[in-house]
C-alpha angles and dihedrals in degrees: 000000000000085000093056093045081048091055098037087055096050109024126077104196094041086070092041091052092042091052093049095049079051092056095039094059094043089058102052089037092051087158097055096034084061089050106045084046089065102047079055091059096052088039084057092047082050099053090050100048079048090048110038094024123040086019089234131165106258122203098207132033115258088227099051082056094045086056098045076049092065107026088054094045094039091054088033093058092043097039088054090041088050097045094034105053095151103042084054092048084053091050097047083047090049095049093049099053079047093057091044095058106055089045082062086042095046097044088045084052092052086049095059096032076059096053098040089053096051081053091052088044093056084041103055087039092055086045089048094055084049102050093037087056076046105063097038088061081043090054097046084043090058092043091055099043081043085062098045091050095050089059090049096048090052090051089044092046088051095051089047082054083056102037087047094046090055090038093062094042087048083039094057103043086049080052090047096053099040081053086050091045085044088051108053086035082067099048099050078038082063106047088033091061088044088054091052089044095056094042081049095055101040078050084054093046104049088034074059092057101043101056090053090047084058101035082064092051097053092043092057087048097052090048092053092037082058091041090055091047097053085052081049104051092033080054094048091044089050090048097045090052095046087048088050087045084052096047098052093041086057094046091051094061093042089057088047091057093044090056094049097039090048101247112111122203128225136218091260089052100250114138112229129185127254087272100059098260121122123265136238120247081228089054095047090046091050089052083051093242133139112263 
């Protein structure tokens, strides 16, 4: 197989030879060279919709199949036509009696189409005189109910006259008495709005009062609350410098019994011996000072 891929790559005639087997073959098997013509084609349809579709690798080009298509259908159909004579002559027959046939069915068709048509004519004639006698009983019938309608519209218009004219009187002494309710609704809207206002005014007046009745009472809390708060302060100040008084009195006389007692105290309160090292808390307990 790899040898005769080989030669029909390299070699010219083989190709040529190979074409004209091909044809060969196709004209003497009409009947498969069609068919297999026709597999091609949808082989082709299938390698486009590969290719441009689904963008797949072909093997083969869509054009070189499309040519095999119609090399293969075009001997085949020759070739068949050529080797099968009488089959072709039957076929030619066929198709004529064919066509024969639907001329006499087509000009039977006509005949009765004709026919069909004289009798629609007569039809639609005999349905026009109707609906024309029909429409004129349909005009006078409209002229007379014209005429009719045009006496009831004038008894009608004249009853509106009446009912509009009744209407407007009824319309204006509706109008007289809203304008008198209007009128006395704006008068108790009136004394009704003084008297707010001068319950409005008596309420501002005491709410007046009331907030500088309360404005004095807050003032002279506030005056005690700051009173109370001076005794406090002057009392915390007195205590604090009796307690500081306390204190140093108390560290005085703690530095007087360390210096009796040797130890001598530093600014950091740490107690230290008579040589400058640090004591003990046992030892400053034992020399019954504060540690």
């Amino acid at each position: 197989m790899e040898k005769l891929k080989n030669i029909w790559d390299d070699k010219l005639w083989f190709k040529i030879l190979v074409i004209v087997v091909i044809l060969a073959l196709s004209y003497w098997f009409g009947i498969i060279a069609i068919l297999l013509g026709f597999i091609l084609f949808i082989y082709a349809i299938v390698t486009v919709i590969r290719k441009y579709i689904l963008k797949k690798n072909t093997r083969f080009k869509v054009r070189y199949i499309l040519l095999s298509f119609l090399a293969l259908t075009i001997m085949g159909g020759y070739g068949y036509a050529q080797t099968h004579p009488e089959e072709m002559e039957q076929s030619r027959i066929r198709q004529q009696e064919t066509k024969k046939a639907a001329e006499t069915k087509k000009a039977e068709d006509a005949k009765k189409a004709a026919k069909a048509k004289k009798a629609e004519d007569a039809k639609n004639a005999a349905k026009a005189k109707k609906a024309e006698d029909a429409k004129n009983a349909a005009k006078a019938k409209k002229a007379e109910d014209a005429k009719n309608a045009a006496k009831a519209k004038k008894a009608e218009d004249a009853k509106k006259a009446e009912a509009a004219r009744q209407a407007e009187a009824a319309k204006q002494a509706e109008a007289a008495k809203q304008a008198e309710a209007a009128k006395q609704a704006e008068a108790a809207k009136q004394a009704e709005a003084a008297k707010q206002a001068e319950a409005a005014k008596q309420a501002e007046a005491a709410r007046q009062a009331e907030a500088a009745r309360q404005a004095e009472a807050a003032k002279q809390a506030e005056a005690a609350r700051q009173a109370e708060a001076a005794r406090q302060a002057e009392a915390a100040r007195q205590a604090e410098a009796a307690r500081q008084a306390e204190a140093a009195a108390q560290a005085a006389q703690t530095e007087q019994n360390g210096n009796s007692s040797g130890y001598i105290r530093d600014a950091n309160g740490r107690w230290h011996r008579s040589n400058g090292q640090f004591a003990s808390k046992k030892e400053i307990a034992a020399a019954g000072l504060v540690w």
